[in-house]
C-alpha positions as CSV (number, residue, x, y, z in Angstrom):
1,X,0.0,0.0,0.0
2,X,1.0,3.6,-0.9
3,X,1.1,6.0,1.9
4,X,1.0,9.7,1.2
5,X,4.7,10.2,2.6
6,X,8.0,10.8,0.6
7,X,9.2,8.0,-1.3
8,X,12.3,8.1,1.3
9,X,10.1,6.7,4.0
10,X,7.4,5.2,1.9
11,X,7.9,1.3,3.0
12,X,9.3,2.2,6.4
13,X,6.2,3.6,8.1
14,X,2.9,2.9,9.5
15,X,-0.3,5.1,9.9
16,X,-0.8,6.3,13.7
17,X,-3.6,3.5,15.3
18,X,-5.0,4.0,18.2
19,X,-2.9,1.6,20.0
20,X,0.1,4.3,19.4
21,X,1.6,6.6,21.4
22,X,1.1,8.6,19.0
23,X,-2.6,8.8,18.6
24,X,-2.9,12.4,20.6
25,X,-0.6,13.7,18.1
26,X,-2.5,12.6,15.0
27,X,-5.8,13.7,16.5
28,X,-4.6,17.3,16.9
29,X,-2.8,17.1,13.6
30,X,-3.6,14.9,10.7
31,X,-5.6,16.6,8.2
32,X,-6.1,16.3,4.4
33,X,-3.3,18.3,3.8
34,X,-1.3,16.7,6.9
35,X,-0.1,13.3,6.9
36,X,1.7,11.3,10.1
37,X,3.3,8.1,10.0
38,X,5.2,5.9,12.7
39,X,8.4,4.9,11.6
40,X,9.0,1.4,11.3
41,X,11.7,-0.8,10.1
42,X,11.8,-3.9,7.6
43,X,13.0,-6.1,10.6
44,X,9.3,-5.0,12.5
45,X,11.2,-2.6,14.9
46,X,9.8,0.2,16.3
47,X,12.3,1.6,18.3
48,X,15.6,3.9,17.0
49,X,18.1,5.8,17.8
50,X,18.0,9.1,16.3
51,X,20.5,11.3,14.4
52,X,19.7,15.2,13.9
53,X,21.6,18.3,12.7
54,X,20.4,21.1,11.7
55,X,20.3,21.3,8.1
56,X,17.9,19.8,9.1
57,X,18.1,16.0,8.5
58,X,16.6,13.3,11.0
59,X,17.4,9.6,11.0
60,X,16.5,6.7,12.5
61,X,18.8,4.0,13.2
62,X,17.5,0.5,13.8
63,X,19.2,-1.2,16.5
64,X,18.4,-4.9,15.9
65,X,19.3,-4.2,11.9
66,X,21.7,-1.3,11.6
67,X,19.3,0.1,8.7
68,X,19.0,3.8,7.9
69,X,15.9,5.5,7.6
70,X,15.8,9.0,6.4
71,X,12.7,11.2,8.2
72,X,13.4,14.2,7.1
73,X,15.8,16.2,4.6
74,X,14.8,19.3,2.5
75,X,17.3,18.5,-0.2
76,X,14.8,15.4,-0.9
77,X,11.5,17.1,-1.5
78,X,10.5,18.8,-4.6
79,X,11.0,22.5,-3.6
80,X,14.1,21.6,-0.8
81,X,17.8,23.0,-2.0
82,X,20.8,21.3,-1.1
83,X,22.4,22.5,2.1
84,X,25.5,25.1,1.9
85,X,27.6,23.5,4.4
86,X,27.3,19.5,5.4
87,X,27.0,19.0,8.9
88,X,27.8,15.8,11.4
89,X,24.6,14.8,12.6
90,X,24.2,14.3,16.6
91,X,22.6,11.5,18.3
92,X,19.5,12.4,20.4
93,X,19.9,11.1,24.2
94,X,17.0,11.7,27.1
95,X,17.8,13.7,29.4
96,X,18.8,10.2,31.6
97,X,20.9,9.0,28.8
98,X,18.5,6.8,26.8
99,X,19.1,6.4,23.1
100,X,16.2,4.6,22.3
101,X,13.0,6.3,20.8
102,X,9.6,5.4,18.6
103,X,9.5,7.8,16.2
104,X,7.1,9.9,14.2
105,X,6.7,12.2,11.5
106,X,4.4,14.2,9.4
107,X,4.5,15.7,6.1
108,X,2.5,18.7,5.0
109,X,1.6,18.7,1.4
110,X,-0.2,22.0,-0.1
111,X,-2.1,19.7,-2.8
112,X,-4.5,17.8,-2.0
113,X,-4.2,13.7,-2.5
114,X,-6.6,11.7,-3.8
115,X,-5.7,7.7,-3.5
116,X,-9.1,7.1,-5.2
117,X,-7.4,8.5,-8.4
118,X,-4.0,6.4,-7.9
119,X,-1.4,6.9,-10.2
120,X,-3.2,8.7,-12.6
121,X,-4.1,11.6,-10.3
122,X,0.1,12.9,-11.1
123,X,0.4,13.6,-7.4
124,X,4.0,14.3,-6.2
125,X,5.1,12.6,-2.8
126,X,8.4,14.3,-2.5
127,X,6.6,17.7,-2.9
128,X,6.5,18.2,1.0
129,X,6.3,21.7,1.8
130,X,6.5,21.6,5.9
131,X,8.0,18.4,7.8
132,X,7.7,17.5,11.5
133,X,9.2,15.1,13.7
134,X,8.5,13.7,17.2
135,X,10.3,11.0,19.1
136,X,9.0,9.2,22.0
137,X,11.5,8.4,24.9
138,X,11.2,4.6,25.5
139,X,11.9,5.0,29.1
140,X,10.0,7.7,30.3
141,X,7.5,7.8,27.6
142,X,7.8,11.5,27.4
143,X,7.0,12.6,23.5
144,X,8.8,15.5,22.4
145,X,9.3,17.5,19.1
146,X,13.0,17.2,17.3
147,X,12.2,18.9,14.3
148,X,9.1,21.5,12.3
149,X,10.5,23.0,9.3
150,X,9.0,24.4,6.0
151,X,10.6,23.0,2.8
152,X,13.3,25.9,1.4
């Protein structure tokens, strides 16, 4: 199944259930215009650890797998321009040092998509014009925001 996402994450996410920690989020956020997705590995992990900078790119590192999953990173989207300078990404830790976090993230979209119309309807994924990201802390099951950022 085709999610509305970028085709970066597009096969490593989820829609937000109910059963999620994230299901407060989705209820105040998810629109037609905004979609949010749990991030999920191939292996069936749920849980990351988390690399950030300020360009800004977000990744999430599966720890059973070692794969690579790319949240978030303007130079991917339609209207996102490469960055001027690279920088070294920094791994997110809790304030009590944990490293592990479920992971979530919505993409804004100024079209509207219509699945109904599948490939036909010439919607763009990567045309994301506003991304953001939440992690939740596996230990104290905090959920914060890591990232909001309209697509330059």
């Amino acid at each position: 199944m085709r999610y509305c996402c970028p085709d970066h994450i597009n096969g490593n996410c989820m829609e937000v259930i109910d059963q999620s920690p994230f299901r407060e989020v989705r209820e105040k956020c998810a629109n037609k215009h905004h979609f949010l997705y749990q991030v999920k590995c191939e292996c069936g992990c749920y849980v990351f650890r988390v690399v950030c900078d300020k360009n800004p790119v977000v990744v999430a590192e599966c720890p059973n797998c070692g794969k690579k999953i790319t949240v978030f990173d303007q130079k991917e989207y339609t209207t996102g321009s490469e960055p001027d300078v690279q920088m070294h990404g920094i791994m997110l830790k809790s304030n009590s040092g944990n490293e592990l976090f479920e992971v979530c993230a919505m993409y804004e979209y100024a079209e509207e998509w219509k699945p109904e119309l599948g490939e036909e309807s010439g919607f763009d994924f990567n045309d994301v014009s506003w991304g953001t990201v939440w992690v939740m802390d596996e230990e104290s099951r905090k959920i914060s925001m890591v990232m909001d950022k309209e697509v330059e």
